[in-house]
C-alpha positions as CSV (number, residue, x, y, z in Angstrom):
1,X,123.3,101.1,227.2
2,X,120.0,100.2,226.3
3,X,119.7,103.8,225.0
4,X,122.1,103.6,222.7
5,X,120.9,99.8,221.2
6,X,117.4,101.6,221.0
7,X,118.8,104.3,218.9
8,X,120.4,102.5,216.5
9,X,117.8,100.1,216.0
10,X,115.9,103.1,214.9
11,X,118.6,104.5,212.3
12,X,118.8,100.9,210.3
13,X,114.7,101.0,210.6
14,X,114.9,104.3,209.0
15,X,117.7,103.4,206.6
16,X,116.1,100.6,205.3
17,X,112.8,102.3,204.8
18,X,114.3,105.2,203.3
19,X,116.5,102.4,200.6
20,X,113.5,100.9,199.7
21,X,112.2,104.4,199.1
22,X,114.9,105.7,197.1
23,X,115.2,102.3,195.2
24,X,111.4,102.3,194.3
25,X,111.4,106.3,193.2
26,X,114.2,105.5,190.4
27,X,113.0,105.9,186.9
28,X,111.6,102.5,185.0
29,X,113.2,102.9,181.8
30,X,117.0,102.9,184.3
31,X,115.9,99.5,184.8
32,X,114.0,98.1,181.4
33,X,116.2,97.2,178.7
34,X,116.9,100.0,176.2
35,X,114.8,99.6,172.8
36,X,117.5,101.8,170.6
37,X,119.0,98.6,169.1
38,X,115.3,97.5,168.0
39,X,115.2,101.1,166.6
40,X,118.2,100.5,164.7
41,X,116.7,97.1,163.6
42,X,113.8,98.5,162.4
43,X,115.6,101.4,160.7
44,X,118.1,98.6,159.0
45,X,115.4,96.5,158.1
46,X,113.6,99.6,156.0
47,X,116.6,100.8,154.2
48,X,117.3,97.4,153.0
49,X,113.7,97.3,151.7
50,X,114.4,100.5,150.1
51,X,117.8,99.3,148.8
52,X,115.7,96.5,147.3
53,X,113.1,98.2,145.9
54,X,115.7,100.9,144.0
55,X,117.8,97.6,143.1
56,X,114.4,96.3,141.8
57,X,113.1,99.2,140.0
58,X,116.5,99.2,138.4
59,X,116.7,96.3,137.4
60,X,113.4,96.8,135.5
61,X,114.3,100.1,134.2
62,X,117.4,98.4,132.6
63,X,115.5,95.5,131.2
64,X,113.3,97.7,130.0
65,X,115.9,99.8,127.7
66,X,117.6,96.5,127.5
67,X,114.7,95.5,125.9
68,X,113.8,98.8,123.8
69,X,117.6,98.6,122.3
70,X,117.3,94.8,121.1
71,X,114.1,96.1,119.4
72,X,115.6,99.0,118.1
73,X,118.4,96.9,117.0
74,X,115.8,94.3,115.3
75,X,114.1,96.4,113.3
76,X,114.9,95.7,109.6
77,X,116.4,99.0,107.5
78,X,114.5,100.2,104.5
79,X,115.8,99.2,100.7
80,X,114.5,101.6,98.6
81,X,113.9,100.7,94.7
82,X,116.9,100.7,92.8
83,X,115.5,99.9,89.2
84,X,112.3,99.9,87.6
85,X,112.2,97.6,84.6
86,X,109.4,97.2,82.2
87,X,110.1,94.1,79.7
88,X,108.0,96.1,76.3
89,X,107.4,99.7,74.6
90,X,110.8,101.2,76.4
91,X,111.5,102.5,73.3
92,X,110.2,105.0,71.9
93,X,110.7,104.0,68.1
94,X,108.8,100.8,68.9
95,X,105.9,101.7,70.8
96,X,103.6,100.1,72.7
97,X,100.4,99.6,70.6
98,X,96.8,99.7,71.9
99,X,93.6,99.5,70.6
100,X,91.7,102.2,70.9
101,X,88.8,101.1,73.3
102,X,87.3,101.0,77.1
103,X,86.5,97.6,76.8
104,X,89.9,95.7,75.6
105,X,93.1,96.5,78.1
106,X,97.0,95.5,77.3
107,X,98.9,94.2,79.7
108,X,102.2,95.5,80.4
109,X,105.4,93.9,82.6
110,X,106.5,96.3,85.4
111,X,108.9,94.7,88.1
112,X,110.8,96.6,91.1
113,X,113.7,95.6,91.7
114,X,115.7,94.9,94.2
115,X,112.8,92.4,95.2
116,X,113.1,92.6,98.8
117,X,112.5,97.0,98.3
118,X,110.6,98.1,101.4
119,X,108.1,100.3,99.3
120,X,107.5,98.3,96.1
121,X,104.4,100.7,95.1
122,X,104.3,103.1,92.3
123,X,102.7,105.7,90.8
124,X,102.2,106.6,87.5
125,X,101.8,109.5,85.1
126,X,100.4,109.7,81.0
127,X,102.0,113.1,79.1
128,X,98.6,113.0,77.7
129,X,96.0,110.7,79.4
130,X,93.5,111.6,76.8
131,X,95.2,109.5,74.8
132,X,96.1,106.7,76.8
133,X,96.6,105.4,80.1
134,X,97.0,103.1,83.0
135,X,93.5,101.8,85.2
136,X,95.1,99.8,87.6
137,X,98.8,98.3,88.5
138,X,99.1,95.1,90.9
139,X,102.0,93.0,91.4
140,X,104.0,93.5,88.9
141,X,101.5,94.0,85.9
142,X,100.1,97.2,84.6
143,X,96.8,97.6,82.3
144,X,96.9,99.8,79.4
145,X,93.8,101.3,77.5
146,X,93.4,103.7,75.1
147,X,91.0,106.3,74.4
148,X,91.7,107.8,71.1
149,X,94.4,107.6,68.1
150,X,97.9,109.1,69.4
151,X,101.1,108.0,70.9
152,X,102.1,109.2,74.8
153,X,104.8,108.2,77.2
154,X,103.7,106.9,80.3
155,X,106.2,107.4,83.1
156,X,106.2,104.6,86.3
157,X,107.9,106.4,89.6
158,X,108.5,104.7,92.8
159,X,106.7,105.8,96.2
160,X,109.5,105.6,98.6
161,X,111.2,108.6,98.1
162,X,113.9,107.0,95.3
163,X,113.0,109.0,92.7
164,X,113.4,105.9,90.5
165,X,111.4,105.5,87.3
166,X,110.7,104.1,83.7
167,X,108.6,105.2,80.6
168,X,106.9,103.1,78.3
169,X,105.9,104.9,74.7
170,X,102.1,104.0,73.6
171,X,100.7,104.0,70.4
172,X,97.2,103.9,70.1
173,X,95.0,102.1,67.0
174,X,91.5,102.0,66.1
175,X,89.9,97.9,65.0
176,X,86.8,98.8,62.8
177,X,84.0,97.4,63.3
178,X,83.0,94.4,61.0
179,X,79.7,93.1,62.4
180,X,76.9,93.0,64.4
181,X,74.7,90.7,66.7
182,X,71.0,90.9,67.8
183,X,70.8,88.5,71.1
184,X,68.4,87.5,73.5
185,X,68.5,89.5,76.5
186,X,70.3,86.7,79.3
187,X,71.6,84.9,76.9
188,X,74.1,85.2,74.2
189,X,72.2,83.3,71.2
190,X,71.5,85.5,68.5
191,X,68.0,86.0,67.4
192,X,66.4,87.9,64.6
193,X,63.1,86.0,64.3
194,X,60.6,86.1,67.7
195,X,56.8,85.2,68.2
196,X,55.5,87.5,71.3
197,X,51.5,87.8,72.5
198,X,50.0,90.8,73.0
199,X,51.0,92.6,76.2
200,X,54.3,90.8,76.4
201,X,57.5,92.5,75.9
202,X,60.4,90.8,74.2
203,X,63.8,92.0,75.4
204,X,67.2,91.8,73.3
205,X,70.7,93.4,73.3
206,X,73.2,94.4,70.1
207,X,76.9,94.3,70.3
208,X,79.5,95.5,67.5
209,X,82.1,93.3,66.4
210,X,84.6,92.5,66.9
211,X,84.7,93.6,70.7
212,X,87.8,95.9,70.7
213,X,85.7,98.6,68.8
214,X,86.2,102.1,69.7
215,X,82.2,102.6,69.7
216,X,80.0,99.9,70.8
217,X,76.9,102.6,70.5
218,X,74.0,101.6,68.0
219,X,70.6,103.2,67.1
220,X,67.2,102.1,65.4
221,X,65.5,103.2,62.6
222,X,62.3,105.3,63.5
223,X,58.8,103.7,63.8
224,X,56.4,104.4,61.2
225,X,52.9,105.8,62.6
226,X,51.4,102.2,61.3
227,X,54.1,100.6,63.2
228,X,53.8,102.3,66.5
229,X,49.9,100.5,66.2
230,X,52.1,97.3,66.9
231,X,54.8,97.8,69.2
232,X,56.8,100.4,71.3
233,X,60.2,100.4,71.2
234,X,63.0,102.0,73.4
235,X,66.7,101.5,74.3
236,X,68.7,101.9,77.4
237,X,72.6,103.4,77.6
238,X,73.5,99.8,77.6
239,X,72.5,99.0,75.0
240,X,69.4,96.6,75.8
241,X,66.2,97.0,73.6
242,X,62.6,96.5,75.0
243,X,59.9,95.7,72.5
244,X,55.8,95.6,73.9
245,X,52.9,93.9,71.6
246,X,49.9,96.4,71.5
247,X,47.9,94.8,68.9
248,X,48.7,91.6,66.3
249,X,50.6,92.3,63.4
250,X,54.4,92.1,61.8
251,X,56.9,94.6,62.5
252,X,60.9,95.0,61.6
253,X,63.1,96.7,63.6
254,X,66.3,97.5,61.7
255,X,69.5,98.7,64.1
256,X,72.3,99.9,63.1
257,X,76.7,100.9,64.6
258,X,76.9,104.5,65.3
259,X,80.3,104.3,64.2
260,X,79.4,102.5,60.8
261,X,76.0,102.7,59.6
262,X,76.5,100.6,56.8
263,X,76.4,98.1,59.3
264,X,73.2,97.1,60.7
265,X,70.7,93.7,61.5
266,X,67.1,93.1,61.2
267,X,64.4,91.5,64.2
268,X,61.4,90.4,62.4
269,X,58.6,91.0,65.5
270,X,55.4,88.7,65.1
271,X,52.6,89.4,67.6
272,X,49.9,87.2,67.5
């Protein structure tokens, strides 16, 4: 009997040895709480941020061609010229007329219309520029010279691609020259009388009249040998005269128009 008690206080000695055992061999992930819904989680959490991003990104892509149509849509069309009007010398049996000269320009009336044209430019063309034509056209007005006698049309043509345009018919006219001034270089008094000292140099200019002339060019008479004892004498493109005492004496200088010669003035030069 005691045999038997022995025994089986063995077997539950060895049975709860090897439980204890077996329990502590099991694996540790069996008995930690799986992670796979934190994975899910995780995975959730990054296709939302994706989702947002895309929702983002298209959001900003349509503003964006929201954007590019409303400026697309606000951008004003073109109105080309529909007429060019000038208001003189249309016609040819009643020309423009212009005086002959560099100096004296007509003004002539050129509008565009509609007057809210895109391109309102223009460009312009003489048949024969020789005889006259246009230096410069700004809002709405266009100078006229001319440059000898003659008649030419003068065509205006829009720059936007219209192919609008208007002619104006120019005749051109020479004023003859009626007079002409001696005057005090810097100033415009007119002088034919002047006291200079020796070694000074008197300066003067001579202009034709009336001012439209065709040839504002004049010329001096040639020193005589005794004169040249007295004074030098020269003359610049522009006109302007430069007179030096050398030695005390009296001397006249006589100029004259190129374009008249029966027109000239006299500077009486004293030295003393």
């Amino acid at each position: 009997m005691k045999k038997k008690n022995l025994f089986l206080l063995a077997l539950v000695s060895v049975l709860s040895l090897g439980g204890c055992s077996f329990f502590n061999l099991l694996p540790e992930s069996s008995t930690e709480p799986t992670t796979e819904s934190d994975t899910s989680v995780e995975s959730t959490s990054i296709d939302e941020s994706s989702s947002e991003s895309s929702s983002s990104t298209s959001e900003e892509s349509s503003e964006s061609s929201s954007s590019e149509e409303s400026s697309s849509t606000s951008t004003e069309p073109v109105v080309l010229v529909e007429e060019i009007k000038i208001y003189d010398g249309t016609d040819p049996s009643h020309p423009l007329q212009v005086a002959v000269s560099t100096y004296v320009q007509l003004q002539v009336n050129v509008v565009v219309f509609p007057s809210n044209a895109t391109d309102k430019s223009l460009s312009w063309k003489a048949d024969d520029p020789t005889v006259a034509d246009v230096s410069t056209y700004y809002s709405e007005w266009a100078d006229v010279f001319g440059l000898k006698l003659g008649t030419t049309k003068i065509t205006f043509t829009a720059n936007d691609g219209s192919g609008v345009s208007a002619s104006i018919y120019v005749e051109t006219y020479e004023v003859p020259i009626t007079g002409l001034k001696l005057l005090e270089s810097g100033t415009s008094e007119e002088k034919y009388e002047v006291n200079i000292n020796v070694g000074d140099t008197y300066y003067f200019y001579a202009s034709v009249t009336p001012y439209a002339t065709p040839d504002h060019k004049t010329y001096y008479r040639g020193l005589t040998s005794s004169e040249k004892q007295y004074i030098s004498l020269a003359k610049d493109e522009y006109e302007n005269y430069y007179v030096t005492a050398l030695k005390a004496g009296e001397v006249t200088i006589r100029v004259y128009s190129v374009a008249n010669n029966s027109i000239y003035r006299d500077l009486v030069v004293t030295i003393v």
